[in-house]
C-alpha positions as CSV (number, residue, x, y, z in Angstrom):
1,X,48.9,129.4,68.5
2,X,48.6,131.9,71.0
3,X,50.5,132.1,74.3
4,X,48.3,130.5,76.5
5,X,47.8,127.4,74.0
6,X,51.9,127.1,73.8
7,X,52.0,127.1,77.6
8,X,49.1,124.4,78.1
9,X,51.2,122.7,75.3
10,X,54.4,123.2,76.9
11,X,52.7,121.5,80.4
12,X,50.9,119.2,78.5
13,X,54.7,117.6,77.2
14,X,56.0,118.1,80.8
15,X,53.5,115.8,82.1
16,X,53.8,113.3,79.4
17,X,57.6,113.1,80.2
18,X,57.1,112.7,84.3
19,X,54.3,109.8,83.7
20,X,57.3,108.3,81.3
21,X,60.0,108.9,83.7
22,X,57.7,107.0,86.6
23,X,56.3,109.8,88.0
24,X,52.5,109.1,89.4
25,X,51.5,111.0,92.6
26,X,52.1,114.8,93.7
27,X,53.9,115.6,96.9
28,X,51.6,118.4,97.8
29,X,47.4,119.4,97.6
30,X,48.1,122.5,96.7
31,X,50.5,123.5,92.7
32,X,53.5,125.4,92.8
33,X,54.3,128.1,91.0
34,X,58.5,128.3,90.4
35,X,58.6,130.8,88.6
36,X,56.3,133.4,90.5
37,X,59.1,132.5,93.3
38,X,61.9,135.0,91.5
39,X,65.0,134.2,92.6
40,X,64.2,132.1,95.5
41,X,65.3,128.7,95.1
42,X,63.1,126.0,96.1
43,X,63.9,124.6,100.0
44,X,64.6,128.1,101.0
45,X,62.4,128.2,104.2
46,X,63.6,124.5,105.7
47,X,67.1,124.2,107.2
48,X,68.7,120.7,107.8
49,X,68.8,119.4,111.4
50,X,72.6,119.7,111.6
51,X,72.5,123.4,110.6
52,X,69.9,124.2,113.3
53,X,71.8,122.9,115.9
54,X,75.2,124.5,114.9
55,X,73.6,127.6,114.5
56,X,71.9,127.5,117.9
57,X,75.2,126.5,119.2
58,X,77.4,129.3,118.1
59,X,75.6,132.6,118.5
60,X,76.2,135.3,115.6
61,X,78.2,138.2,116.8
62,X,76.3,141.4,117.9
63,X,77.3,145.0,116.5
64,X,77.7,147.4,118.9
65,X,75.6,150.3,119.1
66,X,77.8,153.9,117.8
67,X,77.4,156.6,120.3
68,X,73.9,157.4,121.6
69,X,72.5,154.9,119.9
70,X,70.1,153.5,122.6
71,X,69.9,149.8,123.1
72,X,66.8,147.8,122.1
73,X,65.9,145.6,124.9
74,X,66.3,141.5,124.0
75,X,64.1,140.0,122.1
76,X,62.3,136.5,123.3
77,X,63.0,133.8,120.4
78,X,60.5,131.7,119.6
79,X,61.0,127.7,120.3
80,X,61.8,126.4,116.4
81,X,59.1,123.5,115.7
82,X,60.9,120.5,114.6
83,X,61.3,119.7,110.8
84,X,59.1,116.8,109.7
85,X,60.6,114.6,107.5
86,X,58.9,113.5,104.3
87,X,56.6,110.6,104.3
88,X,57.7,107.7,101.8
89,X,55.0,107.1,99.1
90,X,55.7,103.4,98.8
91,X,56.7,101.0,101.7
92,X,60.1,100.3,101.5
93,X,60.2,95.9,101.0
94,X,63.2,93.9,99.6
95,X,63.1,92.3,96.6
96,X,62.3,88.7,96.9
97,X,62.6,85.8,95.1
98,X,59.3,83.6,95.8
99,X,60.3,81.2,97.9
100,X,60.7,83.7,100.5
101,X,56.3,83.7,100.1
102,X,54.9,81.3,102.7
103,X,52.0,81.7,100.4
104,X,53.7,81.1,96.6
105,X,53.6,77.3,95.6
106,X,54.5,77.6,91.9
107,X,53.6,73.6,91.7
108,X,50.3,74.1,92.3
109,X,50.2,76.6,89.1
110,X,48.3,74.4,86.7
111,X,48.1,76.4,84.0
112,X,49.0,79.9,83.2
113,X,45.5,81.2,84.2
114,X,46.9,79.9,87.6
115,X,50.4,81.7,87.7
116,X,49.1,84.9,86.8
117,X,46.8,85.0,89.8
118,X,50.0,84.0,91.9
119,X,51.8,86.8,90.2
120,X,49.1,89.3,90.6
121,X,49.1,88.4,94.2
122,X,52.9,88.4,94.8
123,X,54.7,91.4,96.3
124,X,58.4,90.4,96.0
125,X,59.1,92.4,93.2
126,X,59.9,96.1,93.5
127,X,58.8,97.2,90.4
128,X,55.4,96.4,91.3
129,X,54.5,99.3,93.5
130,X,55.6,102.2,90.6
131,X,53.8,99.9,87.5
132,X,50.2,100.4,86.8
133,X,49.9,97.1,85.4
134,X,51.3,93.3,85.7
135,X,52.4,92.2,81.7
136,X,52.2,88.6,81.9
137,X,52.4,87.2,77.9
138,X,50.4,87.8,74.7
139,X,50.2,85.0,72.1
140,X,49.3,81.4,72.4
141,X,49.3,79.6,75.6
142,X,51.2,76.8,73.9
143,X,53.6,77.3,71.0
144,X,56.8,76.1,69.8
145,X,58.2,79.2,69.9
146,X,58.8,81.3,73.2
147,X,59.8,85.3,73.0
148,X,61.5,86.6,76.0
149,X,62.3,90.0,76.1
150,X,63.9,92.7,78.5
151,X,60.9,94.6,80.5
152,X,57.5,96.4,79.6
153,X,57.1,99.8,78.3
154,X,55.3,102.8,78.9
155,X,52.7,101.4,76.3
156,X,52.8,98.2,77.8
157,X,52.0,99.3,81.3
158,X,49.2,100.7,79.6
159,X,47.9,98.4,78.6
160,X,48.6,95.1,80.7
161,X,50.4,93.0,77.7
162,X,54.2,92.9,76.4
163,X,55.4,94.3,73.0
164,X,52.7,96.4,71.8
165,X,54.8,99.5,71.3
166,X,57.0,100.3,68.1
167,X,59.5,97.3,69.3
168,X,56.5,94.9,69.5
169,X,55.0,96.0,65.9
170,X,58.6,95.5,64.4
171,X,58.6,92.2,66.3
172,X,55.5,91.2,65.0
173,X,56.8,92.2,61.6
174,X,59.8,90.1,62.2
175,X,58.2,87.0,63.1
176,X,55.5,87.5,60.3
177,X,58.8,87.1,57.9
178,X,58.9,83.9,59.0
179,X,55.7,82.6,58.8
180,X,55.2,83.4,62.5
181,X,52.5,85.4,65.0
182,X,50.4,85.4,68.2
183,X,48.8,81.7,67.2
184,X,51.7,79.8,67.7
185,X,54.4,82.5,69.4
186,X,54.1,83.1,73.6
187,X,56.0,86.3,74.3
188,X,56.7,87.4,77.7
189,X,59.7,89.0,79.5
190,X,62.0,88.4,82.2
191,X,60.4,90.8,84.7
192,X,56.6,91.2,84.7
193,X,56.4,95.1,85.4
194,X,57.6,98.6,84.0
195,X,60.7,99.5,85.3
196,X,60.6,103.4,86.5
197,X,61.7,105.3,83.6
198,X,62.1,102.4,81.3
199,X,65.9,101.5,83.1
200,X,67.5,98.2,82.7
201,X,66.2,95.8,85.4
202,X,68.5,95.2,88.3
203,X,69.7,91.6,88.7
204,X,67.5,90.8,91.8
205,X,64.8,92.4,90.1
206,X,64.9,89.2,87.3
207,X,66.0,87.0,90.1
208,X,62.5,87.6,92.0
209,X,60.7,87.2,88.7
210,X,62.8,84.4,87.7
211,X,60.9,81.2,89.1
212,X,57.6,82.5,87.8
213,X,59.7,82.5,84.2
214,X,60.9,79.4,84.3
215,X,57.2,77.8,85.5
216,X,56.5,79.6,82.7
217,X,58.4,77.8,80.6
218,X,57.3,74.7,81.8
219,X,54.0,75.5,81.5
220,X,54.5,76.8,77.9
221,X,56.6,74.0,76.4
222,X,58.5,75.9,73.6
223,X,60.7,73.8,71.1
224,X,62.6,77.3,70.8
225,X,63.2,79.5,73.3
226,X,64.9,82.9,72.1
227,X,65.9,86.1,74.4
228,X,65.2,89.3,73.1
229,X,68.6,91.9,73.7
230,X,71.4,92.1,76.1
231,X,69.5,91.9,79.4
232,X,67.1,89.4,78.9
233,X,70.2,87.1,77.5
234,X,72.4,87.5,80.5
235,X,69.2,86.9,82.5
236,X,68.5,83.8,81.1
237,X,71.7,82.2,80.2
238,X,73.7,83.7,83.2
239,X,76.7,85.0,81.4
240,X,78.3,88.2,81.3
241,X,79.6,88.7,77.8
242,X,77.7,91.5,75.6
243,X,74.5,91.0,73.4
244,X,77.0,91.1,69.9
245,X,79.3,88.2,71.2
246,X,76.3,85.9,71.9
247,X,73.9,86.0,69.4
248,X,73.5,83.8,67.3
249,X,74.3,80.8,69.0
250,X,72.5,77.9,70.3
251,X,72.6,76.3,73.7
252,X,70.5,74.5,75.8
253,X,67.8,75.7,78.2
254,X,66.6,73.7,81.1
255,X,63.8,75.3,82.9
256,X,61.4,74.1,85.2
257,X,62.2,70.8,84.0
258,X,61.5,71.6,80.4
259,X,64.7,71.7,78.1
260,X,64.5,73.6,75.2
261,X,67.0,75.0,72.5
262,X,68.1,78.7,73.0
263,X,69.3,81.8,70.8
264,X,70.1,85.2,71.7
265,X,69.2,88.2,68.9
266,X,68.6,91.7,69.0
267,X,66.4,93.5,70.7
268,X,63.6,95.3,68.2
269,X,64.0,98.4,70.1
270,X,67.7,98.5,69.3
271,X,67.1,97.7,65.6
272,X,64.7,100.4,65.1
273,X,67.4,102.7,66.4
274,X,70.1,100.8,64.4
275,X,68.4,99.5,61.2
276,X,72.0,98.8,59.6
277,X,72.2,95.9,62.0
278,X,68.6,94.4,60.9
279,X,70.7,91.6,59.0
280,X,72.3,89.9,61.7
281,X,68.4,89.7,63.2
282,X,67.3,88.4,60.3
283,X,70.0,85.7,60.3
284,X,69.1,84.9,63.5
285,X,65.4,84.5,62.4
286,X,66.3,82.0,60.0
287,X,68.2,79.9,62.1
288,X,64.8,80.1,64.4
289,X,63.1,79.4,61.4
290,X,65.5,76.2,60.7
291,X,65.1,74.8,64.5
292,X,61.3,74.7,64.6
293,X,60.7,72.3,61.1
């Protein structure tokens, strides 16, 4: 490989790490190159507001001229155009749950054909304006079991559906060990859209998401409903306590007037970074397993 293949290589991996960290848009028409800039660091030619006006305030002392030095006459100083401030790529909007959206009547969502036409028509959520795509559910429309998970991927942004990266082939692998898949499995999340950088959704974040979940729910009818890592647990079941203390446990769910029975597990993504602790999932899976004869 010569050098101009490693540097298209080395840009090429550069790029791939900004579209995963939630970078889409450039700032400017026009590339930059750093590194021709030496040793100038990058803002050198803007001054903050504050620093302007100090420095027009307080004048810099003058040398005096040594003997028979003659004295340049003063110099007229140019009026300093005013520093424009960066425009905002996205509108800034609250997060909203929606019945804050004259418009949202999650009643009137018949069937889930119908809610994701509300959600791809509601704006309360954040995440929206970074994501590429809205991740409703993959699987069956009606099934006994219900997967809800933490937040889309990178390769679920992609491509519009949830778990279809390495955690959604392990998942699909777990379920397959008990006799389990897309024809009678509806798999979803608690927030609809990527998350910049793949963070932890925010609490009002899930809680704008949250009444489209629980229609969801409704509209689903799951015998089992069971949350997918730490996150989507606390989400779901409002408590604070961590993902190890919980698991494992049944309660029950009400949702949108639908009650179901509920278990917390581990997330695949964790497992696949943690395989030692595939056991305790797979207990979990046979407790599932138990609850849906």
């Amino acid at each position: 490989m010569n050098a101009d293949e490693t540097a298209r290589a080395a840009a090429g991996r550069i790029l791939a790490w900004y579209e995963a960290m939630g970078v889409d848009a450039a700032l400017a028409d026009v590339p930059i190159d750093w590194m021709a800039r030496a040793n100038v660091p990058p803002g050198a030619q803007f001054s903050l507001q504050s620093e302007v006006s100090s420095a027009a305030a307080t004048p810099a002392p003058q040398q005096r001229p040594g003997p028979g030095v003659p004295t340049a006459p003063p110099r007229a100083h140019a009026p300093q155009a005013p520093i424009a401030k960066p425009a905002r790529q996205f509108p800034a909007r609250p997060a909203a749950a929606p019945g804050a959206e004259a418009n949202v009547d999650l009643a009137r969502a018949g069937d889930l054909a119908a809610l994701g036409s509300m959600l791809s028509a509601f704006d309360g959520c954040g995440l929206k304006a970074t994501a590429k795509n809205l991740c409703f559910y993959r699987g069956a429309e009606r099934a006994p079991l219900m997967i809800v998970g933490e937040a889309p991927g990178r390769e679920e942004d992609l491509e519009g559906k949830p778990f279809v990266g390495r955690a959604g082939q392990l998942l699909d692998k777990m379920l397959a060990s008990i006799g389990m898949g897309e024809a009678n499995v509806h798999i979803t999340n608690i927030v609809y859209w990527r998350p910049p950088g793949n963070r932890t959704p925010t609490p009002q974040e899930a809680l704008a998401c949250r009444p489209f979940l629980e229609r969801q729910i409704a509209l689903v009818g799951p015998k089992v409903v069971l949350a997918l890592g730490g996150a989507a647990a606390k989400q779901l079941f409002d408590v604070a306590d961590g993902i190890m203390r919980i698991r494992g446990k049944w309660r029950d769910l009400e949702a949108g007037g639908h009650t179901a029975q509920a278990m917390a597990t581990l997330h695949p993504a964790y497992l696949l970074r943690t395989p030692a602790a595939k056991g305790m999932a797979w207990r979990d899976l046979l407790a599932v397993k138990a609850a849906l004869k």
